[in-house]
LUMROBA-333772 format. One record per residue (C-alpha): residue number from 1; z, y, x. Coordinates in steps of 0.1 Angstrom, whole numbers. Layout:
// LUMROBA-333772
<NUM,<Z,Y,X>>
...
***
This chain:
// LUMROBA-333772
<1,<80,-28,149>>
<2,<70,3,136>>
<3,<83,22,100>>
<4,<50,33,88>>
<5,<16,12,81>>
<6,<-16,23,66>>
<7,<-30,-3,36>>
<8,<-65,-8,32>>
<9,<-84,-33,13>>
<10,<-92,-66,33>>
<11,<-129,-73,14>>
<12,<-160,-57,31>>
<13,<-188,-47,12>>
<14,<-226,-55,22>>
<15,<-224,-25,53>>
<16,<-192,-35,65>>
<17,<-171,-8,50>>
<18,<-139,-17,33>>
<19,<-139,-14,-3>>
<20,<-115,9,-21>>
<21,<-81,-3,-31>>
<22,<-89,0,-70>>
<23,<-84,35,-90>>
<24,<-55,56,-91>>
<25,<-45,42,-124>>
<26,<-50,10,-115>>
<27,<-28,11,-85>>
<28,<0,29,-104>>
<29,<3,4,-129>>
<30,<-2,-29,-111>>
<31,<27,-18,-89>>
<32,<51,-8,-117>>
<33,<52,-46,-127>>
<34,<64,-48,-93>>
<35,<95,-23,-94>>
<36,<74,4,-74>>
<37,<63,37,-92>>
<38,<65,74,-88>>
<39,<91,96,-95>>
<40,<73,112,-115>>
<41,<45,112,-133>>
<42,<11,112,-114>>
<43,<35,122,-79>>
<44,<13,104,-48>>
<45,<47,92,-34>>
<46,<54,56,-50>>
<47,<93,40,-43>>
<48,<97,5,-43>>
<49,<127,-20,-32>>
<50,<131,-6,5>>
<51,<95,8,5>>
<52,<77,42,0>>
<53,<39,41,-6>>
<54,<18,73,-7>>
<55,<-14,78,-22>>
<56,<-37,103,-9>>
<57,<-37,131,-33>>
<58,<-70,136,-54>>
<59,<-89,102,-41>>
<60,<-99,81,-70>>
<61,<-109,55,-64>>
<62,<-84,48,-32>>
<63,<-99,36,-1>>
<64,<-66,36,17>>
<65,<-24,46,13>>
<66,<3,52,38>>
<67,<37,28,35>>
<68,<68,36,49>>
<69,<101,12,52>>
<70,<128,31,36>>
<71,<152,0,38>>
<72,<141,-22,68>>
<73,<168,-48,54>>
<74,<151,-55,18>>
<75,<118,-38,27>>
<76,<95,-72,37>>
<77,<98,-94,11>>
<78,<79,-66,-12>>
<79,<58,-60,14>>
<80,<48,-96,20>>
<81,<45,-101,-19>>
<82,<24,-70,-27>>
<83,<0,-77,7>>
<84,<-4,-114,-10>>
<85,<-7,-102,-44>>
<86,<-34,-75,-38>>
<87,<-48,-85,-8>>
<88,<-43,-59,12>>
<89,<-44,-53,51>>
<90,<-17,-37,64>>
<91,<-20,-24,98>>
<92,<14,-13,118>>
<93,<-3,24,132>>
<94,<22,21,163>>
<95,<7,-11,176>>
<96,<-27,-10,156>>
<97,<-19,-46,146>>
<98,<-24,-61,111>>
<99,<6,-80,100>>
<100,<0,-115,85>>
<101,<20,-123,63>>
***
């Protein structure tokens, strides 16, 4: 299993594309109710319990962010839970498989 995934959003719009994960701000503050922000503020580099999520720098809205497993241990119970919570697709890039959780 790889360490690193890429997130995207799982809804299509009418052509097919995927739409973007929401706005920067958006992002940032749904996931701070969730124990995952920056280290500072407006960083691209979110920490969460075992996870680090990284925002593309100046893309607003986002279309797509990089997570990395920090913790392997504690890192898929917040993945699982934020995947569920935002719908999101998160594709391991080793295998190019999307994990269901």
């Amino acid at each position: 299993m790889s360490k690193h995934f890429v997130i995207q959003s799982r809804t299509a719009d009418k052509d097919g594309q995927r739409v973007p994960l929401g706005s920067r701000s958006e992002i940032v503050n749904s996931l701070a109710m969730f124990n995952t922000q920056a280290e500072i503020e407006g960083g691209n580099e979110l920490w969460g319990p075992g996870i680090r999520l990284e925002l593309p720098p100046d893309e607003d809205p986002v279309r797509q962010m990089m997570l990395y497993i920090v913790e392997e241990e504690i890192a898929w119970l917040p993945i699982v839970r934020l995947a569920k919570q935002f719908d999101w697709s998160v594709m391991d890039l080793e295998t190019g498989r999307e994990l269901q959780p």
